[in-house]
C-alpha positions in Angstrom: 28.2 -19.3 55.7 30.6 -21.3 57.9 32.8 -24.1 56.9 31.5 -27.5 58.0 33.9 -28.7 61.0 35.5 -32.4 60.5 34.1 -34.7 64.1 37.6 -34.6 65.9 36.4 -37.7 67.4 36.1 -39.4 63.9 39.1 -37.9 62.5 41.1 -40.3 65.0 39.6 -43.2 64.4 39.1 -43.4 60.4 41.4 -43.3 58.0 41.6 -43.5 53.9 42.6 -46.0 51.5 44.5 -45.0 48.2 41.3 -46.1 46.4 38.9 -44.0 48.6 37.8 -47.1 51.0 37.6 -46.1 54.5 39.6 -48.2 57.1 38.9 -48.8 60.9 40.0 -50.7 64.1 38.3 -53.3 65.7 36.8 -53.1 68.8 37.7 -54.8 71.8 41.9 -54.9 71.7 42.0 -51.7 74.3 41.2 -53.2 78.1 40.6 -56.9 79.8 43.0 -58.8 77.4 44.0 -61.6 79.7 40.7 -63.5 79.6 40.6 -63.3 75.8 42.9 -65.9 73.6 46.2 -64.8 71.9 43.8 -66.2 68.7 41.1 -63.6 69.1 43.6 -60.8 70.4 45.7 -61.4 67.1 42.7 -61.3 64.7 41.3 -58.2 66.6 44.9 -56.0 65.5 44.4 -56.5 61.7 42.7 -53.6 60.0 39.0 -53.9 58.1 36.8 -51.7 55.8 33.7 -49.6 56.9 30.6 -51.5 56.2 28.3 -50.5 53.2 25.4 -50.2 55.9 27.6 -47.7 58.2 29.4 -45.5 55.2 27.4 -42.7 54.9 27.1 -42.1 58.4 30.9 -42.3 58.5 31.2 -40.1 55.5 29.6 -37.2 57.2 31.7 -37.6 59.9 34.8 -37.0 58.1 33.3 -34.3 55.4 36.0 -31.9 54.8 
């Protein structure tokens, strides 16, 4: 039987906490930044958790 590949997409964008948490970027803070406030655009480059809702979806993702 095969190995089960790791999404290369998802492997960019997720990464682990020490504790096992998994960490993600916000959305928003790539394109069209003049028409947002320095305010949004600085609360948009701090780093948040995966949702409970979304972390099994994510999990497969990144199955190893």
């Amino acid at each position: 039987m095969p190995k089960v590949k790791t999404n290369s997409g998802a492997k960019k964008r997720f990464t682990f906490t020490g504790t096992g948490k998994i960490k993600r970027k916000h959305a928003y803070k790539s394109h069209i930044l003049t028409k947002k406030s320095k305010k949004r655009k600085r609360n948009l480059t701090h780093v948040s958790i995966v949702d409970k809702a979304n972390l099994n979806q994510v999990r497969t993702l990144l199955v190893k």
